[in-house]
MDAnalysis code that builds the backbone (N, CA, C; Angstrom):
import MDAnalysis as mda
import numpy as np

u = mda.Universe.empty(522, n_residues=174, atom_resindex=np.repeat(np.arange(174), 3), trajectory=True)
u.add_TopologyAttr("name", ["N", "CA", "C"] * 174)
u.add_TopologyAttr("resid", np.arange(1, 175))
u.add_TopologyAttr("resname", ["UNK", "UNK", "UNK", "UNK", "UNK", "UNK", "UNK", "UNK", "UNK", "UNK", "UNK", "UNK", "UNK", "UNK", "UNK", "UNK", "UNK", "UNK", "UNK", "UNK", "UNK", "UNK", "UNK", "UNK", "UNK", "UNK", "UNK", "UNK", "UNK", "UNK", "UNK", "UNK", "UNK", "UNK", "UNK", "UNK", "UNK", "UNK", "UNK", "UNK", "UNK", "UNK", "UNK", "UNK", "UNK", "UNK", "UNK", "UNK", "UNK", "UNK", "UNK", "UNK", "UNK", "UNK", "UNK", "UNK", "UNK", "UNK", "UNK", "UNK", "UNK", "UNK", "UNK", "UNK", "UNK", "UNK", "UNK", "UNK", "UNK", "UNK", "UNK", "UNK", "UNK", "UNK", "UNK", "UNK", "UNK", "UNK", "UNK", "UNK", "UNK", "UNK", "UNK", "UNK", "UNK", "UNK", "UNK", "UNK", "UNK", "UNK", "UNK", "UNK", "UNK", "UNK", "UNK", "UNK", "UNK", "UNK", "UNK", "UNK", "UNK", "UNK", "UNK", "UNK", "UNK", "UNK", "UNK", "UNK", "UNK", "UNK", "UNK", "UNK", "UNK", "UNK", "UNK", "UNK", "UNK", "UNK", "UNK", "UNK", "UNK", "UNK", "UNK", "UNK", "UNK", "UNK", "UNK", "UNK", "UNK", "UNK", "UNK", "UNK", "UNK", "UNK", "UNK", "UNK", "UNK", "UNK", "UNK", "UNK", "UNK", "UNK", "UNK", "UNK", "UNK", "UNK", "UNK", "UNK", "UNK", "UNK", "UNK", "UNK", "UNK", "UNK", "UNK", "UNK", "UNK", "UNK", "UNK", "UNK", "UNK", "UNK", "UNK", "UNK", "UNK", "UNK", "UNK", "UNK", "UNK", "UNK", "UNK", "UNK", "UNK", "UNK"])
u.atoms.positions = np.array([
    [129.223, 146.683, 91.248],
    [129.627, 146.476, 92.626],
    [128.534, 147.020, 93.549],
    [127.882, 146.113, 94.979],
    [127.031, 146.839, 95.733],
    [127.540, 147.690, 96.305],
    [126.885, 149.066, 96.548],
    [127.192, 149.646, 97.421],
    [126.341, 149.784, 98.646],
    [127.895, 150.319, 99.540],
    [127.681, 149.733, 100.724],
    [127.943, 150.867, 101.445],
    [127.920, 151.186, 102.856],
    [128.684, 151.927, 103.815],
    [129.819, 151.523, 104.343],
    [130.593, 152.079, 104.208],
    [132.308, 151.723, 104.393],
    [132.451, 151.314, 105.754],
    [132.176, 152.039, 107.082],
    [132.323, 152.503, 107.916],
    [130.857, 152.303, 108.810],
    [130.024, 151.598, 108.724],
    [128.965, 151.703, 109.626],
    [128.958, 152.057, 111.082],
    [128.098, 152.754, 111.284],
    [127.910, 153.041, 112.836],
    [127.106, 151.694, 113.638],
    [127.954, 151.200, 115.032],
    [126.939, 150.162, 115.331],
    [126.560, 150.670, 116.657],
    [125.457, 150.093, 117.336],
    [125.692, 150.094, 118.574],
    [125.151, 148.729, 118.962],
    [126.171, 148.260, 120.406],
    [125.537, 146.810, 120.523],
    [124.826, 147.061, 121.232],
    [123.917, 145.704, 120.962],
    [122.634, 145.480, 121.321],
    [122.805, 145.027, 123.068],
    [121.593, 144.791, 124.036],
    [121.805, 144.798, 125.249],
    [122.400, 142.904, 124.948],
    [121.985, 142.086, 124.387],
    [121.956, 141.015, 123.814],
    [123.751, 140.399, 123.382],
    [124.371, 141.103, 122.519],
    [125.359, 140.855, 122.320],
    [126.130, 141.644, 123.457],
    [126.126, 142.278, 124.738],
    [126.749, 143.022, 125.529],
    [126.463, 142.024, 126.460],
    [125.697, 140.589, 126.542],
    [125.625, 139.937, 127.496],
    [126.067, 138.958, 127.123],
    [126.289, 138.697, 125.672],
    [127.430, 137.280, 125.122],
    [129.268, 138.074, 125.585],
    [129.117, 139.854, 125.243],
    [130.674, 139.710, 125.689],
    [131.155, 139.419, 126.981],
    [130.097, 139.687, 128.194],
    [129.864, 140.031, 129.402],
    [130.444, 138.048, 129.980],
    [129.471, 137.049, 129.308],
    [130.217, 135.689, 129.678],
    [131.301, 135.462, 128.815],
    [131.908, 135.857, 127.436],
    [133.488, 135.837, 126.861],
    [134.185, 136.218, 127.996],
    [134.001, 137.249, 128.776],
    [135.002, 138.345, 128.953],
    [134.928, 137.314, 130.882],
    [133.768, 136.753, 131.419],
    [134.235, 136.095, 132.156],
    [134.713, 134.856, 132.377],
    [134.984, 134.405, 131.236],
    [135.819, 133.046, 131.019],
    [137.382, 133.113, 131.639],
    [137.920, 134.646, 131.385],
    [139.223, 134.802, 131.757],
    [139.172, 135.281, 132.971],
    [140.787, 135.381, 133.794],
    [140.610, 136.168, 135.218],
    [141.238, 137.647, 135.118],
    [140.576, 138.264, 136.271],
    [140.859, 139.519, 136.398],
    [142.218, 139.887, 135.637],
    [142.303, 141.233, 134.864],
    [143.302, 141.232, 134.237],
    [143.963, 141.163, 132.999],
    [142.986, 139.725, 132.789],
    [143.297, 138.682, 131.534],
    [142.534, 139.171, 129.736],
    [141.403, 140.008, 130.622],
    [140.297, 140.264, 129.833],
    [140.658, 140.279, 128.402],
    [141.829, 140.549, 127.956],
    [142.001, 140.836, 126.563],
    [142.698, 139.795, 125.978],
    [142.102, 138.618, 126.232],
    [142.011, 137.486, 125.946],
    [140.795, 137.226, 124.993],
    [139.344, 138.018, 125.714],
    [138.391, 137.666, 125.123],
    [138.561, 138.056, 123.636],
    [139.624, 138.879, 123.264],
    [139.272, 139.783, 121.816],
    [139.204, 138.664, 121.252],
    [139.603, 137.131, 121.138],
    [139.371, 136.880, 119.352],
    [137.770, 136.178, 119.387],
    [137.222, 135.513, 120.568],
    [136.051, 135.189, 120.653],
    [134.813, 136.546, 120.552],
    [135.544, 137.914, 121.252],
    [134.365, 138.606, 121.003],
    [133.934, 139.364, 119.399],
    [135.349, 139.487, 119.117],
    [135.213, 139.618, 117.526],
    [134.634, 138.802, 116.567],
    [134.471, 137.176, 117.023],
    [133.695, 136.721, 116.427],
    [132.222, 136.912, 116.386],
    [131.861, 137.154, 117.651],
    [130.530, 137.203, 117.877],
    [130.193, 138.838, 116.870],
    [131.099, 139.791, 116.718],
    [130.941, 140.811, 115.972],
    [130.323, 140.417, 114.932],
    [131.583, 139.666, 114.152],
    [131.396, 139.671, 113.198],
    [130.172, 138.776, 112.640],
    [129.580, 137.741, 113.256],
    [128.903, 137.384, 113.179],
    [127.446, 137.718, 112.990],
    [127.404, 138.770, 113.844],
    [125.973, 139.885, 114.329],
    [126.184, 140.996, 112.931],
    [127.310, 141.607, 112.684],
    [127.136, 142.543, 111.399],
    [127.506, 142.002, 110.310],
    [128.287, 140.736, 110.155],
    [128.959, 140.074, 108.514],
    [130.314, 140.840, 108.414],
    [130.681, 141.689, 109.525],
    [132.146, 142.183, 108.924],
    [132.599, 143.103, 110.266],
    [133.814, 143.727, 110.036],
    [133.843, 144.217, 111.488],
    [134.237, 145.778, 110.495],
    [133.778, 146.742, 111.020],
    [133.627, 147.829, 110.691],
    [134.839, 149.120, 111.574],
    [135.228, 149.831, 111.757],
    [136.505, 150.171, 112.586],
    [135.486, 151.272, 113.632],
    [134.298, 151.149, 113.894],
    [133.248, 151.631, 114.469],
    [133.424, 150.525, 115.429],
    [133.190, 149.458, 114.911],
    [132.863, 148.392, 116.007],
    [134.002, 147.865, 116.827],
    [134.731, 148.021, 115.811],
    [135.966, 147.512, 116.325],
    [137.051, 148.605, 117.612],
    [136.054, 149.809, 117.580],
    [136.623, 150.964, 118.198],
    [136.146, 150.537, 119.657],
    [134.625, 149.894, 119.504],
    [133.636, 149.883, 120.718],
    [133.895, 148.246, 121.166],
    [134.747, 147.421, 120.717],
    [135.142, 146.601, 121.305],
    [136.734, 146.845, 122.388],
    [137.492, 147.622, 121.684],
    [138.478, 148.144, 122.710],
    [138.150, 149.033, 123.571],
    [137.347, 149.513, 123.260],
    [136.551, 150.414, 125.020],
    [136.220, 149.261, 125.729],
    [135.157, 148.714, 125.537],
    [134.601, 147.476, 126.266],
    [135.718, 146.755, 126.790],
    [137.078, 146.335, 126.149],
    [137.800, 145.627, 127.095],
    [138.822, 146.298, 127.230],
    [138.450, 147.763, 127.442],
    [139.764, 148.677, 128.048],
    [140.830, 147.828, 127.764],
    [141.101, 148.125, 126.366],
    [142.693, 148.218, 125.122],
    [142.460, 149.168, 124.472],
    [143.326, 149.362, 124.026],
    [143.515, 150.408, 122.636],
    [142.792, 149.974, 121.334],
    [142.397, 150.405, 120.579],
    [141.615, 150.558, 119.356],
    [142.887, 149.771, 118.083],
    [143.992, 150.231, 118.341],
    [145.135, 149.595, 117.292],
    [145.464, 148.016, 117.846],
    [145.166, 147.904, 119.173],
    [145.298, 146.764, 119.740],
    [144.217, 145.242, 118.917],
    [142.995, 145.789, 118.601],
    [142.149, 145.222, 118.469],
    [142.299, 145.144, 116.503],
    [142.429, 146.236, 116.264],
    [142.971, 146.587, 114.501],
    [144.197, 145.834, 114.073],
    [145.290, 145.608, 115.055],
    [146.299, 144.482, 114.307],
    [145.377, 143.300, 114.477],
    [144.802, 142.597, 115.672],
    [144.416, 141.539, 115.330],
    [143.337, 140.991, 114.653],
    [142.282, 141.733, 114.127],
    [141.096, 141.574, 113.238],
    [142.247, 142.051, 112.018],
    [143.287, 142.321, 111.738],
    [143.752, 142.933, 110.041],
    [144.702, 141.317, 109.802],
    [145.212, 140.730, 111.104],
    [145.876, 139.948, 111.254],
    [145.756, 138.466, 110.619],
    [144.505, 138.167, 110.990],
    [143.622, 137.238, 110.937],
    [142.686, 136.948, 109.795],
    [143.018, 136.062, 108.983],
    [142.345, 136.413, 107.337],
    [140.898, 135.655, 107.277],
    [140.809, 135.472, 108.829],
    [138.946, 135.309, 109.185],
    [138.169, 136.003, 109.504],
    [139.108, 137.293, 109.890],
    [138.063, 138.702, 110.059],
    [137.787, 139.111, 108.689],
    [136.752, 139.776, 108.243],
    [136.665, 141.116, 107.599],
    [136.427, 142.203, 107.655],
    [137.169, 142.903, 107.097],
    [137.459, 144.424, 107.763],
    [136.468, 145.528, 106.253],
    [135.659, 144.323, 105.760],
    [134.855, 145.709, 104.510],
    [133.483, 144.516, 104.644],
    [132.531, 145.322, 104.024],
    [131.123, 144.505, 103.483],
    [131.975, 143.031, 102.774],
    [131.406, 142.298, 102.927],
    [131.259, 140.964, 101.583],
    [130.408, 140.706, 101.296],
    [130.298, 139.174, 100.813],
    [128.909, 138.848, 99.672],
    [128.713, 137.766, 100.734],
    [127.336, 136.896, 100.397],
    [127.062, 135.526, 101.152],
    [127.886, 134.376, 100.960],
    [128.749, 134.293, 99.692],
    [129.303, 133.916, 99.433],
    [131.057, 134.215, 99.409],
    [132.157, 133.960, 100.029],
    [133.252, 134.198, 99.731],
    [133.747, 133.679, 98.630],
    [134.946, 133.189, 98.086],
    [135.627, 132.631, 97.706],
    [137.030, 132.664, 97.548],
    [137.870, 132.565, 98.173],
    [138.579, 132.801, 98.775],
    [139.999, 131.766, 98.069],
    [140.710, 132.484, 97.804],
    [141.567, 131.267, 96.773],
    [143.336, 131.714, 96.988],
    [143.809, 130.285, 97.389],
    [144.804, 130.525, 98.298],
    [146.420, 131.109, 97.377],
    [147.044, 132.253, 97.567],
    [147.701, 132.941, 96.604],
    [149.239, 132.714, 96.951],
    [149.862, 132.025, 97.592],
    [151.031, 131.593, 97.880],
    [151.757, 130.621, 96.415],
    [153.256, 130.817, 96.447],
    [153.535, 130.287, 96.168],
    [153.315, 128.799, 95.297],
    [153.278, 127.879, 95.915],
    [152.821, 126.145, 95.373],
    [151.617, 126.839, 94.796],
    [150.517, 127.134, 95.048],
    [149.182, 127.054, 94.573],
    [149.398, 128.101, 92.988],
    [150.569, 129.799, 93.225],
    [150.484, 130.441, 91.849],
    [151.002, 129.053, 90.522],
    [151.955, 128.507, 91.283],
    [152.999, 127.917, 90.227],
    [151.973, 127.098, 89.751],
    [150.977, 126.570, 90.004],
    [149.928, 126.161, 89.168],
    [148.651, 126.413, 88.840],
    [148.748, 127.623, 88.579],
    [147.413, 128.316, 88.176],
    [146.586, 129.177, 88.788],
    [147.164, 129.314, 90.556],
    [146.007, 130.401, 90.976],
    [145.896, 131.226, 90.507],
    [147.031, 132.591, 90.179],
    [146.765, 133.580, 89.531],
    [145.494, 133.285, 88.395],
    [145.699, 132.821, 87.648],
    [144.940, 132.291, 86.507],
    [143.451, 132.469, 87.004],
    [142.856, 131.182, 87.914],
    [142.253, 131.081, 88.379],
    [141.614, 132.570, 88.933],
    [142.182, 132.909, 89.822],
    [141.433, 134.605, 90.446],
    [141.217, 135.105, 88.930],
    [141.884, 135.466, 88.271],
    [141.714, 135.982, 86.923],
    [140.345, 136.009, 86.455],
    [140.188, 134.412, 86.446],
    [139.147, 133.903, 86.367],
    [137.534, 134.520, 86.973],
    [138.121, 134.520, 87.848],
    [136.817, 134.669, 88.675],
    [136.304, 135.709, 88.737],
    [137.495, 136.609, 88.608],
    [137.435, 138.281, 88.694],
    [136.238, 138.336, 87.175],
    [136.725, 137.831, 86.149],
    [136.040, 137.842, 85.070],
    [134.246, 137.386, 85.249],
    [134.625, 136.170, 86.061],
    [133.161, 135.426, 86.056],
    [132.270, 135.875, 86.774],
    [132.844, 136.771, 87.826],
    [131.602, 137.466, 88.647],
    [131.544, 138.657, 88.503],
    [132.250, 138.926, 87.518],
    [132.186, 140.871, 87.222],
    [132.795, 141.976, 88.175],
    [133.942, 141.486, 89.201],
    [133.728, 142.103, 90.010],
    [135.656, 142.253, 90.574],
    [135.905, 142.997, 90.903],
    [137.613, 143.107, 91.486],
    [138.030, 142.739, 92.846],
    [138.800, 141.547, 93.245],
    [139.271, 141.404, 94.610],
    [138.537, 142.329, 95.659],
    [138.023, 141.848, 96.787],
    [136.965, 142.777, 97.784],
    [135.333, 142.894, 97.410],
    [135.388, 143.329, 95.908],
    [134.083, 144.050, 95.751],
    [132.683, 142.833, 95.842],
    [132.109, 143.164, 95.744],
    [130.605, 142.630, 96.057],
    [129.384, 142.453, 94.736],
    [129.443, 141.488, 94.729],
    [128.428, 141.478, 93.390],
    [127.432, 142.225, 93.352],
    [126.359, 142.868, 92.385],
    [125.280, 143.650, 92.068],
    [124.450, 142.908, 93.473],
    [124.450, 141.919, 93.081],
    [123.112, 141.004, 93.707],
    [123.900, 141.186, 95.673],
    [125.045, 141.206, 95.316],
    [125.361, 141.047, 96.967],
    [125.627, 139.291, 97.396],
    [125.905, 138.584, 96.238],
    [126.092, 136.975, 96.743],
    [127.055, 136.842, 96.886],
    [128.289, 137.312, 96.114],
    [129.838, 136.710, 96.014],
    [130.373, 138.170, 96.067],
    [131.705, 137.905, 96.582],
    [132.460, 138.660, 96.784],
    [133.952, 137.440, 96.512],
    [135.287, 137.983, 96.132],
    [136.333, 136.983, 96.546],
    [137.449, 137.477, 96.851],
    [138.682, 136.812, 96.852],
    [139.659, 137.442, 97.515],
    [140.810, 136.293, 98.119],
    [142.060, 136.686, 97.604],
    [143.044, 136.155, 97.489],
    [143.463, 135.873, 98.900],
    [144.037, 134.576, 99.653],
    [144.157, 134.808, 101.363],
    [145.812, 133.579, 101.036],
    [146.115, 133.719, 102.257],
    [147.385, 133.436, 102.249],
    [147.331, 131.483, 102.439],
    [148.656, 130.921, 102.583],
    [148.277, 129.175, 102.308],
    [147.076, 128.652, 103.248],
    [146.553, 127.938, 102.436],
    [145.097, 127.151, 103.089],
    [145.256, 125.429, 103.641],
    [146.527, 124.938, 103.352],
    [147.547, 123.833, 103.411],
    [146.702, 122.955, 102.882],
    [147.008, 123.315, 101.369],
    [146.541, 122.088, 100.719],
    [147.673, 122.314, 99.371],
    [148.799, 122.575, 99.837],
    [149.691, 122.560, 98.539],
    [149.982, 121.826, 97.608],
    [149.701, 120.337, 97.880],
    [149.681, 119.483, 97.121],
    [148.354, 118.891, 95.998],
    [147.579, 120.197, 96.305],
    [146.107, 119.543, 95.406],
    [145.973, 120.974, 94.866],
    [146.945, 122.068, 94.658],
    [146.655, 123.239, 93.992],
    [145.647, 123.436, 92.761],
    [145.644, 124.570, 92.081],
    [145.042, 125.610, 92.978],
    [143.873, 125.221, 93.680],
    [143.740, 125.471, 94.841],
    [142.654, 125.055, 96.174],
    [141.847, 126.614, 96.180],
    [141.105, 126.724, 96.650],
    [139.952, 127.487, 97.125],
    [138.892, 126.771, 98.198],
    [138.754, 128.063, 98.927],
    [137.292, 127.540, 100.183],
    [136.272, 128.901, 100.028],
    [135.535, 128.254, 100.061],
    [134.268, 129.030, 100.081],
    [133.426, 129.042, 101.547],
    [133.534, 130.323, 101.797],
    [132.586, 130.994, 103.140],
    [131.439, 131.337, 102.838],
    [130.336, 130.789, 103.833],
    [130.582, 131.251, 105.247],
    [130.492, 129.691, 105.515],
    [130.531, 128.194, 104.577],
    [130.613, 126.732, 105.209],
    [132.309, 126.631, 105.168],
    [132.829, 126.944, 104.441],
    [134.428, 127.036, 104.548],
    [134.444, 125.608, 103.975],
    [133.567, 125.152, 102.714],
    [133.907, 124.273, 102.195],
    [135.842, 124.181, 101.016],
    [136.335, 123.246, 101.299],
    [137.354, 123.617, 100.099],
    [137.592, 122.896, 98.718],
    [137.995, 123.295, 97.718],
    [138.203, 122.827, 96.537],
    [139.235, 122.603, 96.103],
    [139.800, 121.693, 95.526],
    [141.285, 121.796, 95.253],
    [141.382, 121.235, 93.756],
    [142.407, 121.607, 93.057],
    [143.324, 120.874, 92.000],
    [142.179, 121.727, 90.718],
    [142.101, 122.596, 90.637],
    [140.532, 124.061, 90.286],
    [141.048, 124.046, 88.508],
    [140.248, 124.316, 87.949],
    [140.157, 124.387, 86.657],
    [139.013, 126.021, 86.346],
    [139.420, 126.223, 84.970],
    [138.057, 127.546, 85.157],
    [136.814, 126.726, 85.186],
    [136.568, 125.494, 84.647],
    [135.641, 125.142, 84.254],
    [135.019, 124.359, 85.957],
    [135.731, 124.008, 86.676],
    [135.687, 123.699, 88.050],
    [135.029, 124.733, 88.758],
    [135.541, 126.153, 88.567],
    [135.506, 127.151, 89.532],
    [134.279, 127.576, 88.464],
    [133.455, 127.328, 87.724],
    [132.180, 127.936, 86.734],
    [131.086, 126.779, 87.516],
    [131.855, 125.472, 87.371],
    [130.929, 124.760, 88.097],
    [130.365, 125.095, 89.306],
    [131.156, 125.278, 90.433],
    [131.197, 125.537, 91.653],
    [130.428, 127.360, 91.992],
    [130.574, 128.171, 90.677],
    [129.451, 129.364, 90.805],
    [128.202, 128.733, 90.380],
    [127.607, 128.289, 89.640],
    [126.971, 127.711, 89.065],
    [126.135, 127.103, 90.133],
    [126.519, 126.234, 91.228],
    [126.094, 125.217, 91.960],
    [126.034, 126.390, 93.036],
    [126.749, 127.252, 93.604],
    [126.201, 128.434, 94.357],
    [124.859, 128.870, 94.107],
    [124.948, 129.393, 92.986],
    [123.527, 130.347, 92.296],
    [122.302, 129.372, 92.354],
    [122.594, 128.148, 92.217],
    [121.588, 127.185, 92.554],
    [121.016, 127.315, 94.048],
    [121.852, 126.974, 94.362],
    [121.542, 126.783, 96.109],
    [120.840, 127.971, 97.043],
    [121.512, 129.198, 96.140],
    [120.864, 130.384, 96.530],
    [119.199, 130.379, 96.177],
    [118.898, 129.602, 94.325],
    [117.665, 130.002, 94.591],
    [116.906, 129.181, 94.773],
    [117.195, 127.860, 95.918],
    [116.413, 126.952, 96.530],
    [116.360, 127.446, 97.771],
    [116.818, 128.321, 97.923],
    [117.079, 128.599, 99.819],
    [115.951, 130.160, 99.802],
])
């Protein structure tokens, strides 16, 4: 598993304090805490994850509370709240999708990349992690892969070997 810093210290840049500066005037006086789910993106975007550092210095910035900003980045299974890999994989754990194989599948994967729900490969490419329905119940088990949010459906191990396989490629053409 890479290691990482749990908890990074950030400070924003004058740069991203002038992307929150037009978020935050899109809304009217008042409203400001509206901007949280657009400015959290731009977070997360700038560090790969939102850290409870950053996420502290985004509720100052739009004068809320710090728990205000923590339900909705914990809320939202597009934030991340730890390091990941370049790769997600992300495989949808509800109901329709276990009754045919997801469990299995994560099983799988857990095996194929060496690594436990959250953690981060040696190399730092994949990381994965179980997220709630992706609405594709009818082509189970489905999976999407971040950061294109491509999805896969109707998954086999030999599907989901393919689909690492064709990652690790792409990684070492890029």
């Amino acid at each position: 598993m890479l290691s990482v810093q749990e908890n990074m210290i950030v400070e924003f840049s004058a740069e991203l304090l002038t992307q929150f500066a037009e978020i935050k005037g899109r809304y009217p006086e008042g409203k400001h805490k509206s901007a949280l789910l657009p400015i959290l993106h731009v977070v997360q975007a700038e560090y790969g994850w939102l850290s409870v550092d950053a996420m502290t210095k985004v509720a100052v910035y739009l004068d809320i509370q710090p728990i205000e900003v923590f339900e909705v980045a914990s809320f939202y299974s597009m934030f991340f709240l730890q390091p990941k890999g370049k790769y997600v994989l992300e495989v949808c754990r509800t109901g329709p999708c276990c009754l045919v194989g997801a469990e299995r599948i994560m099983k799988h994967i857990e095996t194929r990349l060496g690594v436990k729900e959250g953690e981060i490969t040696p190399d730092g490419k994949f990381s994965w992690r179980g997220v709630e329905c992706i609405a594709a119940c009818g082509f189970g088990p489905v999976l999407q892969i971040g950061p294109e949010y491509t999805f896969h459906e109707n998954l086999t191990e030999d599907s989901v070997d393919q689909l690492i396989a064709d990652l690790r490629q792409k990684l070492q053409t890029n």
